[in-house]
C-alpha positions in Angstrom: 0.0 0.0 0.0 1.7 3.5 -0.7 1.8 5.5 1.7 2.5 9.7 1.4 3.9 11.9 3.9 3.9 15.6 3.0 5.7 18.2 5.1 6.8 21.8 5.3 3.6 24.0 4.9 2.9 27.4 7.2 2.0 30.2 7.4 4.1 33.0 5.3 3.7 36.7 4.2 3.5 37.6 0.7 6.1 37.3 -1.4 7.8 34.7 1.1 8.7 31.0 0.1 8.4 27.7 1.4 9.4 24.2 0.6 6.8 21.3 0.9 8.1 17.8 0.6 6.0 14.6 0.0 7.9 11.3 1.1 6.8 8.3 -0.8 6.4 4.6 0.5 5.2 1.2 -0.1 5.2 0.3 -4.0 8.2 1.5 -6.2 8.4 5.3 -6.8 9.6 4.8 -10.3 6.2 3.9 -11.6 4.2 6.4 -10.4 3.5 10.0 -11.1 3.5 12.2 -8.5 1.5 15.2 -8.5 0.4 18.6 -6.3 -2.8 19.6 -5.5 -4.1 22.4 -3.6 -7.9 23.2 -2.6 -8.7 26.2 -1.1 -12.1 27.3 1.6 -15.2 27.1 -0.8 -12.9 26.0 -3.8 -12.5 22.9 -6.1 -9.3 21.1 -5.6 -6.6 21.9 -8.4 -3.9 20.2 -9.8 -0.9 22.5 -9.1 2.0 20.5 -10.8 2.9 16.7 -11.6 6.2 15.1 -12.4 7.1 11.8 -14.1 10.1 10.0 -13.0 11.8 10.4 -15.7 11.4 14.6 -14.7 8.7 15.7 -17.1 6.3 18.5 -15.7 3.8 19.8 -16.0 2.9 23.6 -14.0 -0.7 24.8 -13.8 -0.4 28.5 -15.5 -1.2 30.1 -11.7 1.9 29.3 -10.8 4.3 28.9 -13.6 7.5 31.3 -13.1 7.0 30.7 -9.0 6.5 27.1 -8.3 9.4 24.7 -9.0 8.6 21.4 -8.6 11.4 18.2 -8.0 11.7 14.6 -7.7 14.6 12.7 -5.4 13.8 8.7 -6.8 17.0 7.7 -4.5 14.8 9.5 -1.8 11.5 8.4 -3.1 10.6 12.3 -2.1 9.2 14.6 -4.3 9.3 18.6 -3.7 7.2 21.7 -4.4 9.2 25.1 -3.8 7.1 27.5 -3.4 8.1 31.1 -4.3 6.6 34.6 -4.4 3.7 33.4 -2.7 0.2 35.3 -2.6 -2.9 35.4 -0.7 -4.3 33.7 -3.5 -2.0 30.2 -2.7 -3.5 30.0 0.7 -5.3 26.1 0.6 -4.5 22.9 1.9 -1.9 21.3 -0.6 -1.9 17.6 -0.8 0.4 15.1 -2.3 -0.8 12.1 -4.8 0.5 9.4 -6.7 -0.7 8.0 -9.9 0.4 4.7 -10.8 1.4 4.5 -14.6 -1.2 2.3 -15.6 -3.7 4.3 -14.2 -5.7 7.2 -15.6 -6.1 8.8 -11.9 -4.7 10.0 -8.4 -5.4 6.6 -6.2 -2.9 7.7 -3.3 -3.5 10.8 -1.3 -1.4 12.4 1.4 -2.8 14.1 4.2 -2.5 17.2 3.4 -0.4 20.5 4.3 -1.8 23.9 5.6 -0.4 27.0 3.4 -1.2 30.6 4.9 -0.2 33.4 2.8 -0.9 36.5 4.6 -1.2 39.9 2.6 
């Protein structure tokens, strides 16, 4: 069973920064996707960013420029830094893992509080 433990939210100011890090277990990390969501009060959750393990990205255009997203297979960790942060990033930011047969997320994390004050 894969388990995912995220790490590193808080609460910031704007234009602050702030690593999260999702450390991935059970299954082999090679053969999944791992991705970044984010849902804010009263929102939908978003995808935020994904990475293969071979290191292709994707970046959802809200954050393009400011988020950098990594991948450590020796660690089986993947990271999200988090740069010039706004109000508007303020959500609950959760880890997922998508195996590559799949079509979906299957493996959640329990989530990370972000709070970007103005």
């Amino acid at each position: 069973q894969v388990e995912l433990v995220e790490s590193g939210g808080g609460l910031v100011q704007a234009g602050d920064s702030l690593r999260l890090s999702c450390y991935f277990s059970g299954r082999t990390f090679s053969m999944y996707v791992m991705g970044w969501f984010r849902q804010a009060p009263g929102k939908e959750r978003e995808l935020v960013a994904a990475i293969t393990s071979g290191g292709s990205t994707y970046d959802a255009d809200s954050v393009k420029g400011r988020f950098t997203q990594s991948r450590d297979n020796a660690k089986n960790t993947v990271y999200l830094q988090m740069n010039s942060l706004k109000p508007e990033d303020t959500a609950v930011y959760y880890c997922a893992a998508q195996h590559l047969s799949t079509s979906s997320y299957g493996y959640w994390g329990q989530g990370t509080q972000v709070t970007v004050s103005s």
